[in-house]
N, C-alpha and C positions, 0 to 999 in steps of 0.2 A: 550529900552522901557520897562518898569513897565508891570505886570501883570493886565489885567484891564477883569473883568468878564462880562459875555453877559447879559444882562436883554430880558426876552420872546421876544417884540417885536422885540427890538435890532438882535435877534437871526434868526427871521424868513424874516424877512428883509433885512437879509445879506443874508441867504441861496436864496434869492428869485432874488437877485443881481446874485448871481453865473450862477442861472439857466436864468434867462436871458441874460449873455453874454452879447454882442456888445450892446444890445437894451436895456439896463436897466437906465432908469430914472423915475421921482418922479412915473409921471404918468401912466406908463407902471408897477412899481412896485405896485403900490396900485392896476392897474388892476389884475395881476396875482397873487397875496395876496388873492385877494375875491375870483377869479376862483379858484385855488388849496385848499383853507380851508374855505371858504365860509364865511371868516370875512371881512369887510368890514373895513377899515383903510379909512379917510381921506388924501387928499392930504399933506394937511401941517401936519398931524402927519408921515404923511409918509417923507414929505421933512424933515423936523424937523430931525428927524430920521438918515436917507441916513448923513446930515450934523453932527451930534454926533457921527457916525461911521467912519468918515472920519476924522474929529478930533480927534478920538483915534489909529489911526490908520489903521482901519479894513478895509477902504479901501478909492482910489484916485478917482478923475475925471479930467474931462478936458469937454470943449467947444467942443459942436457941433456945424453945419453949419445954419443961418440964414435959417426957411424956410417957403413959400410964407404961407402955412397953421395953421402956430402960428403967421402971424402976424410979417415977420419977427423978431420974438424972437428966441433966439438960444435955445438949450435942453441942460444940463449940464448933461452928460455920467457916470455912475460909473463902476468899477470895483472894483472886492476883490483882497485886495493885499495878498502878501505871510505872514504875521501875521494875516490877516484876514481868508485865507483858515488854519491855526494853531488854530486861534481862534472856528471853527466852526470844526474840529479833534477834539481839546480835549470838546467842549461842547457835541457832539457826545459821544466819550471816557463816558463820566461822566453820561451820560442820559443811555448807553448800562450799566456800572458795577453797576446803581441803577435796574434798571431792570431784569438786571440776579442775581441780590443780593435779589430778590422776591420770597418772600418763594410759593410752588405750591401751597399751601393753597389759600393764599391771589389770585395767579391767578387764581383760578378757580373759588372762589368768586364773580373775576372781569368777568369772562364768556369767559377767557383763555384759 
């Protein structure tokens, strides 16, 4: 599989998969996206999303169980596969060596 780069939302959207484990779908990711950075993502940017990540690999899902509270509709589950936890390494990786490549000047400007 080709090297394919994170774009921002791409990037916190996946990390937001991770941290929800077992319980990560569209809806739950757009909840915990506002709670944790107090951005506010719509669902279909969010589905949108989850589904471009998954086509690239970053990460799989599968069907959940029919339940009486969606109207019997099922939820569609994600997980970060093992290219997607690689993917979110080196974006880490690349955000840490621009960072520690900041002169103390510029950080203490920023109030560092």
């Amino acid at each position: 599989m080709k090297r394919t780069f994170l774009g921002e939302l791409e990037e916190v959207v996946l990390l937001t998969v991770a941290v929800l484990a077992e319980d990560a779908y569209a809806v739950t990711v757009a909840q915990e996206l506002d709670q944790k950075t107090g951005r506010a993502v719509g669902f279909s940017t969010v589905h949108t999303t989850l589904q471009r990540l998954e086509e690239k690999g970053y990460l799989s899902s599968e069907m959940g169980g029919a339940t009486a509270e969606r109207g019997g509709r099922r939820k569609r589950f994600f997980r970060v596969t093992a290219f997607g936890r690689k993917g979110l390494r080196e974006a880490k990786e690349a955000r840490e060596a621009l960072w520690n490549a900041m002169s103390p000047q510029t950080l203490q400007l920023m109030g560092n």
